[in-house]
C-alpha positions in Angstrom: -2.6 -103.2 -163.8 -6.0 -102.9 -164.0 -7.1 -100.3 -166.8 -10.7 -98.0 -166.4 -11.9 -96.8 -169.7 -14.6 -94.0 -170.2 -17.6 -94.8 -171.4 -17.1 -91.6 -173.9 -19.4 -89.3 -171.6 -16.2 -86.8 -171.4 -14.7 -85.6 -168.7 -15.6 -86.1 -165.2 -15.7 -83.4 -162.2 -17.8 -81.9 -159.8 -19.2 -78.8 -161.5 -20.6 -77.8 -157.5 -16.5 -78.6 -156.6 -15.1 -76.5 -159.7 -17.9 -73.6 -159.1 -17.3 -73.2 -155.2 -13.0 -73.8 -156.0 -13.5 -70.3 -158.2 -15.7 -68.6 -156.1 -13.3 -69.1 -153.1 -10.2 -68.2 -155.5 -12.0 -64.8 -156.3 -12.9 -64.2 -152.7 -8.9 -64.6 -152.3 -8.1 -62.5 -154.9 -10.6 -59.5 -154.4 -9.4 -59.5 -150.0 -5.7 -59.3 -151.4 -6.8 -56.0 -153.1 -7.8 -54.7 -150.0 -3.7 -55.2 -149.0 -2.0 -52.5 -150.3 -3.9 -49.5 -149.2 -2.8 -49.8 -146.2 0.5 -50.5 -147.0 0.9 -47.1 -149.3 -0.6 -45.1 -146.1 1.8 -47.2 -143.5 4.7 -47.4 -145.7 7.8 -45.7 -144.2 8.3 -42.4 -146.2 5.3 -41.9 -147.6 4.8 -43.6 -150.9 0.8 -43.0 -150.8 1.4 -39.3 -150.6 3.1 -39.4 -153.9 1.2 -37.2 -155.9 -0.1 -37.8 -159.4 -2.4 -35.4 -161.7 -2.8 -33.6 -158.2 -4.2 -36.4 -156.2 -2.3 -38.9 -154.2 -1.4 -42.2 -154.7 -4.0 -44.0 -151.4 -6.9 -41.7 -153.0 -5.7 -43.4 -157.0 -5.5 -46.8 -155.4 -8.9 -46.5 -153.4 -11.1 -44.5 -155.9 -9.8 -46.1 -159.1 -7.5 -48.9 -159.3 -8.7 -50.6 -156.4 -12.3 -50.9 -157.6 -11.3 -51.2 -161.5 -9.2 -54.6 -160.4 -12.0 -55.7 -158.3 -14.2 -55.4 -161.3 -12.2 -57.0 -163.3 -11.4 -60.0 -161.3 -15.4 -60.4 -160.2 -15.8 -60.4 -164.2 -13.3 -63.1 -164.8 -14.1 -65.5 -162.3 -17.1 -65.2 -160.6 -19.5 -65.0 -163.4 -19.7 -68.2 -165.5 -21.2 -68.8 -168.4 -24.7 -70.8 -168.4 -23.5 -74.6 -168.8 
């Protein structure tokens, strides 16, 4: 067995690879937001008519959640630090 030692350079990966893997993860992530909105309006029964404070649960998801998880996950993995 034949052994391959590191020259003590550190790790080795594609840093274009490991940028473009996150970028397509977040693009993932922030269309699977886009999911349940229609879901609460389609829903059998009604669940996005559900009121709370006076405003229903679709106009919560799409004013306010929605756009506060999007945030959140373009925060987290889209923007990377300067390497």
């Amino acid at each position: 067995m034949v052994q391959h030692t590191d020259s003590g350079t550190g790790p080795r990966y594609n840093r274009a690879v490991s940028a473009a893997r996150m970028r397509w993860i977040g693009m993932v992530v922030l269309t699977l937001l886009l999911v349940p909105l229609p879901l609460l309006a389609l829903m059998p029964g009604a669940p996005g008519a559900v009121r709370v404070a006076g405003i229903s649960l679709v106009w919560w998801y799409a004013g306010l959640v929605g756009p506060a998880l999007a945030a959140a996950v373009a925060t987290a993995l889209l923007v990377r630090t300067p390497e």
